[in-house]
C-alpha positions in Angstrom: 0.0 0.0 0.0 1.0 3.5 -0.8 1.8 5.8 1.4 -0.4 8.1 -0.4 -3.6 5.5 -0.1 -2.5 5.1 3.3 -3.6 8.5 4.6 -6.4 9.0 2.2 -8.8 6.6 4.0 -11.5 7.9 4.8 -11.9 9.3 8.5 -13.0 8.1 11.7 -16.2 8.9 12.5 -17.2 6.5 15.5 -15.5 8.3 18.2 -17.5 9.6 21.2 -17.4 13.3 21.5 -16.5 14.4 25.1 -17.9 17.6 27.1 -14.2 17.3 28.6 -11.4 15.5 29.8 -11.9 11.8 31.0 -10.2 11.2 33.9 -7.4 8.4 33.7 -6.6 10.0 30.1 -3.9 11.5 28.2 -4.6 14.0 25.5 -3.3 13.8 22.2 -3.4 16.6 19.4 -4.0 16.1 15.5 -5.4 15.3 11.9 -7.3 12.4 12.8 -7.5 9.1 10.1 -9.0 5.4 10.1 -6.2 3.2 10.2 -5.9 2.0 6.7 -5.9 -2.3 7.1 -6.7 -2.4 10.8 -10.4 -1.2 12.0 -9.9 -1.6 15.3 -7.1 1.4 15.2 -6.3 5.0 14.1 -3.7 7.1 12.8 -3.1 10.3 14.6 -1.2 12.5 12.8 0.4 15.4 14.6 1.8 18.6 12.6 -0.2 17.3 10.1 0.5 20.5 7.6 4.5 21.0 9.4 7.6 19.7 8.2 7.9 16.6 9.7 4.3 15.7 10.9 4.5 12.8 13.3 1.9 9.9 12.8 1.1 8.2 15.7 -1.6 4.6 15.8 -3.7 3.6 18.8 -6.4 1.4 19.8 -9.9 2.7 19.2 -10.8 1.1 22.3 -8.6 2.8 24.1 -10.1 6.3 22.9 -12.1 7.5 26.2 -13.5 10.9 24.0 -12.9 13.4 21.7 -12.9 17.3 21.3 -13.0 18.4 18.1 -10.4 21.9 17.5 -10.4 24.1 14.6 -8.4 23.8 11.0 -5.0 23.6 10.6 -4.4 26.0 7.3 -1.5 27.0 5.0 -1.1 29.9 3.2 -2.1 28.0 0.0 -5.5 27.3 1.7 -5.0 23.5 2.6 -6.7 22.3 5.5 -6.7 19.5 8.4 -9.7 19.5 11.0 -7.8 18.9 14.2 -9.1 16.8 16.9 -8.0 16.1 20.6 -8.5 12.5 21.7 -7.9 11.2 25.2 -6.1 8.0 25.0 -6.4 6.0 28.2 -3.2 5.7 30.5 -1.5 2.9 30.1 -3.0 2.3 27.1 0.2 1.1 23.9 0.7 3.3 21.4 3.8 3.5 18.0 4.9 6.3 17.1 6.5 6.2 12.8 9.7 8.7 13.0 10.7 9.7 9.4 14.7 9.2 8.1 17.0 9.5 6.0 18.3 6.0 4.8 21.8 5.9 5.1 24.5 4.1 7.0 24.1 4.5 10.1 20.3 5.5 9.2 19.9 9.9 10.6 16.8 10.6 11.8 14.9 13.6 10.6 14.0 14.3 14.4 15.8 12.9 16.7 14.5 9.8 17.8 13.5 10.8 21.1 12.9 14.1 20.8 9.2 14.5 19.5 8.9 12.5 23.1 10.5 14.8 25.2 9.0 17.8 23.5 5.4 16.7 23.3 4.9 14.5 26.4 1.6 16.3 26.5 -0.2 17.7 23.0 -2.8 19.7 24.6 
């Protein structure tokens, strides 16, 4: 599969909306996506319109609600809804890190740093 075909599918949409945040939860900002092969996960991708976005996948199940945020926009007009979901503490999640295929392999980020920096995306 494409990466292209990969974040085309269509969105989630069976999310529960939350009046605010569940306790036992850990926010998490970004362009929200279906996960592509596996139903029972999403894609998260935060920075969506940046220059390294950072895609992150979780268990739907271990979505305890939603807020939806406004649009992300460029100057050329494109736009990604943002959305907060609270991911359940405890709960797995993988993070993709882009880089540069080389020998030793250079990540665009370092590898540790979109951790450090975002620990919390609210």
């Amino acid at each position: 599969m494409s990466i292209t075909s990969y974040l085309e599918t269509l969105p989630l949409t069976s999310i529960t909306r939350s009046d605010g945040p569940p306790k036992n939860a850990i926010p998490f900002v970004g362009y929200l996506r279906q996960h592509p092969s596996e139903k029972n996960k999403l894609i998260l991708i935060h920075d969506p319109l940046g220059e390294s976005p950072t895609l992150m996948e979780f268990k739907i199940d271990d979505v305890m609600g939603a807020e939806e945020l406004h649009s992300a926009v460029t100057l050329a007009g494109e736009a990604a809804p943002l959305i907060k979901l609270f991911i359940r503490k405890g709960a797995r999640g993988v993070i993709l890190e882009p880089f540069e295929v080389d020998d030793p392999i250079r990540f665009v980020n370092k590898p540790s740093r979109f951790l450090l920096e975002h620990a919390r995306l609210d």
